[in-house]
N, C-alpha and C positions, 0 to 999 in steps of 0.2 A: 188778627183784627176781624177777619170775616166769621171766625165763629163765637168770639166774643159779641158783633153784632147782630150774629142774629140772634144770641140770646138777649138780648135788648127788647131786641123785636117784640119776641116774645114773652118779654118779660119774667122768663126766670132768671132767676140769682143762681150764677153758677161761679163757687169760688175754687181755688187752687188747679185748675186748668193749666197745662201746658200742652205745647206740639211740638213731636218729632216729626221731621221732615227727612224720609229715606230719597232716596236715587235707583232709576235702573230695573232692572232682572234679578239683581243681584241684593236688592234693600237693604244698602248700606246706608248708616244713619249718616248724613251729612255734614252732622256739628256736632260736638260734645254740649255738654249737657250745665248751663252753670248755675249753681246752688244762690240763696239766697246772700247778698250780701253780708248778712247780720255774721252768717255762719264765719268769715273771716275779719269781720270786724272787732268781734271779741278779744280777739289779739292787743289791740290798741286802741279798743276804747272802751278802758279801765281806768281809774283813778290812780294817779301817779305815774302813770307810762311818760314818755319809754324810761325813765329810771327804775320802777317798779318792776321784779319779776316776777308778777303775779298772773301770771297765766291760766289760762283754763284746765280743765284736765279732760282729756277724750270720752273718760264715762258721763260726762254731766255738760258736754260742749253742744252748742246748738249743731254744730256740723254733723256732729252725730244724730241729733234730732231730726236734721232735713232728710238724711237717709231712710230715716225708718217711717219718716212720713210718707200717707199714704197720695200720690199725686195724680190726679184725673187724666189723661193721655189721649189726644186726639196725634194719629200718625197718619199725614199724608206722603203720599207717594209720588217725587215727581215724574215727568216722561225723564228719558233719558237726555234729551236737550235740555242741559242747564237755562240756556240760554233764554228761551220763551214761558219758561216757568209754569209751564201744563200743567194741573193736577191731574195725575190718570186715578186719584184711587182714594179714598179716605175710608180711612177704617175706624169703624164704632170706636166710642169712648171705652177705655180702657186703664185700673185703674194699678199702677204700679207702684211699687217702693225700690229702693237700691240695699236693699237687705237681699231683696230675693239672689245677688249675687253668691259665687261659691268664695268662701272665704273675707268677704268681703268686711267683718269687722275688723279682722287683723291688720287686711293693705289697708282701710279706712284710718285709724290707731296708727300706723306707720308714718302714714303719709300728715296725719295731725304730728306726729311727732316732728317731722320732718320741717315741720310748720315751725314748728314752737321753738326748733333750734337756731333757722336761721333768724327768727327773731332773737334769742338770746347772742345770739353770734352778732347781728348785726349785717348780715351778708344773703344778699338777695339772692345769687347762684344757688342757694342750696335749697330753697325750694321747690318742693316735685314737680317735675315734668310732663310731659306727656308719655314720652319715651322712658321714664323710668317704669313703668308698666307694673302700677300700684291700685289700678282700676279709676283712681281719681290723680287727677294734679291742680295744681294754681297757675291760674294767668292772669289776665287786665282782664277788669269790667265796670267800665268807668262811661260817665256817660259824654266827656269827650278828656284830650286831654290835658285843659288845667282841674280837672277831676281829683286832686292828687291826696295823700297822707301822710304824717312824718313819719318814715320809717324810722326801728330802734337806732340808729346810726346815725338818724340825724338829718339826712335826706329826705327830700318829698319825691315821693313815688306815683306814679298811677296807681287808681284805686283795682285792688283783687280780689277775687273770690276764689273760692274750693269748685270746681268742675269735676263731672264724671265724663270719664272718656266715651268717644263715643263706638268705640266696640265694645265698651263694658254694657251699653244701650243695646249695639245691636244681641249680646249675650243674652239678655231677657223678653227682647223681642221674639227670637228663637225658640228661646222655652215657652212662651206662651204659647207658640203655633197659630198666631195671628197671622199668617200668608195664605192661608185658603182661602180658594173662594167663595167660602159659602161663609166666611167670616168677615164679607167687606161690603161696602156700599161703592158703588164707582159713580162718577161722575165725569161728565166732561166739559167742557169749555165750546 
């Protein structure tokens, strides 16, 4: 919110912004990373669902779209107390995609597969995890929860999306060599 306002402020229009928020000595990203709803929505909201097995296919799916999209990145740093929520560091905008990953259309492709079956199956277990370690998986992202959708089985579920883990984050944070310090801005409180 605070960098969304102050471009207010100032009046530019800055669209597709996001922040990662590391931890520590150590700039470990905090949270995984989750993609835009639409990206899991395609699943089931198609004409005829859930009877229809008209599913997407991964070369022409928006989830693959959100990957290769390019996304603006403001990364703050907090102190090591969680607790007081310090920023010790914000580093320049910076602007990523989740292509730059090694192998990353195959476990992306996988893990859509992996989508597509428990939808055909009917059976919420089988889709990926965190710990299946496919670079992405699916959880809830629902804005509370009677949030829900018919799942294929018939059930209403909390609303999901496609997430990128977040050491697949700290992976490209890495490779950029955004931890120097002659590549950050600090600030304190």
């Amino acid at each position: 919110n605070t960098i969304k306002n102050y471009y207010q402020t100032l009046e530019i229009k800055e669209e597709n912004f996001r922040v990662i928020t590391i931890t520590g000595k150590s700039y470990r990203v905090k949270e995984s990373f989750p993609l835009p709803n639409s990206t899991f929505e395609e699943f089931y909201k198609h004409d005829g669902y859930p009877d229809s097995s008209k599913y997407p296919d991964f070369a022409n799916s928006k989830f693959r779209e959100a990957l290769i999209q390019k996304y603006n990145m403001y990364i703050i740093q907090l102190e090591d107390s969680d607790e007081n929520y310090i920023v010790k560091r914000i580093w320049k905008k910076t602007e990523i995609s989740f292509d730059m990953l090694e192998n990353w259309e195959k476990l992306a492709e996988k893990t859509f597969d992996q989508t597509k079956e428990a939808f055909i199956k009917g059976e919420t277990a089988l889709f990926p995890k965190i710990s299946s370690n496919l670079l992405f998986h699916i959880r809830p992202k629902a804005a509370n929860s009677n949030d829900t959708f018919q799942f294929s089985d018939g059930s209403d579920i909390t609303k999901r999306t496609f997430w990128v883990n977040s050491s697949s984050i700290e992976t490209i944070l890495e490779s950029l060599d955004l931890f120097n310090a002659d590549s950050s801005e600090t600030r304190t409180n």
